[in-house]
N, C-alpha and C positions, 0 to 999 in steps of 0.2 A: 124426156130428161127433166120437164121441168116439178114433176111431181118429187122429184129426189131432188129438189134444191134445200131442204131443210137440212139435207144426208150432208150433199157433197158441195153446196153451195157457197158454202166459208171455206174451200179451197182455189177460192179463185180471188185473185185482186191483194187488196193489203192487208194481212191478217189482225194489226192494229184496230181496224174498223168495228167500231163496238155490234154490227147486225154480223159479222165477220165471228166474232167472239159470242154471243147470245148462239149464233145458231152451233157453236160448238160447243159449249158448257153451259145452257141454259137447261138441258134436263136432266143432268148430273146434278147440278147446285140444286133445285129442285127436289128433286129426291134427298140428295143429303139435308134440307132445312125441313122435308116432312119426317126423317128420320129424328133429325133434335127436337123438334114436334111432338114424336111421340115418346121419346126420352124422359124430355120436363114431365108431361104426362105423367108416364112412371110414376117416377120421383116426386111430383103432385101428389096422388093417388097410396105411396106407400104412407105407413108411419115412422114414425123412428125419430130421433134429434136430427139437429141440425147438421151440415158438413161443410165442414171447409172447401173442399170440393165441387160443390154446387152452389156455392158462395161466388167460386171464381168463374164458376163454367157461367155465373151470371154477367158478373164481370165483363167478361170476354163478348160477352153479347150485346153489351154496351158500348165495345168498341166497334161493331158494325155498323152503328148509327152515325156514326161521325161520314164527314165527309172528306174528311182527309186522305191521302193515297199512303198512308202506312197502316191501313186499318191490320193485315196482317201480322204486320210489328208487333201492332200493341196488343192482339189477341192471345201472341204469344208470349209478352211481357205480363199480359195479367195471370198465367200458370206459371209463372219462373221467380226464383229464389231472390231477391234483389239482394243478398249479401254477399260481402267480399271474400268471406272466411269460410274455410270448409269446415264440418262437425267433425270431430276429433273420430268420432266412430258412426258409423250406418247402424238408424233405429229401427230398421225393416229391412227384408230380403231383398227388397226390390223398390221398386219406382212406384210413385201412385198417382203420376201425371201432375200433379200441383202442387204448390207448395203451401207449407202447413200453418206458415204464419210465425212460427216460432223463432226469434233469434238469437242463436247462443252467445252468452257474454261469458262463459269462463277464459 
């Protein structure tokens, strides 16, 4: 059994316990941070202008460094509209996960 402690070892005891938490989502997060890895990469590597986009996806990655316990929050407050007002009409078919920056005063 004890060779499957990495497996089944965080079901045992308080799952609060951060070796509890590590041996359960420590090679998910992993993979997902080599995935945004090779993302910037990309987007390193291509040409083009600049984006609003990858302005915020930076953003957001500055909210990891803190050490505060709403890092989540605020990853998702640096893609979100901070205005109060909706746009009178939709400039796109669809979503583009961030927001553009722009705030309508009519």
């Amino acid at each position: 059994m004890s060779r499957f402690r990495c497996l089944f070892g965080a079901f045992q005891g308080d799952m609060a316990d951060r070796k509890n938490i590590l041996d359960l989502y420590f090679l998910d997060a992993r993979a997902r941070l080599i995935d945004i890895a090779a993302f910037m990469d990309r987007v390193n590597r291509a040409g083009g202008e600049t984006d609003f986009r990858y302005d915020q996806f930076q953003d957001a990655l500055k909210a990891l460094e803190s050490d505060q316990p709403n890092r989540a929050e605020n990853v998702l407050l640096a893609f979100s509209d901070p205005t109060d007002e909706p746009i009178p009409v939709a400039t796109t078919k669809a979503a583009c996960g961030a927001w553009p920056g722009e705030v309508n005063n009519d």
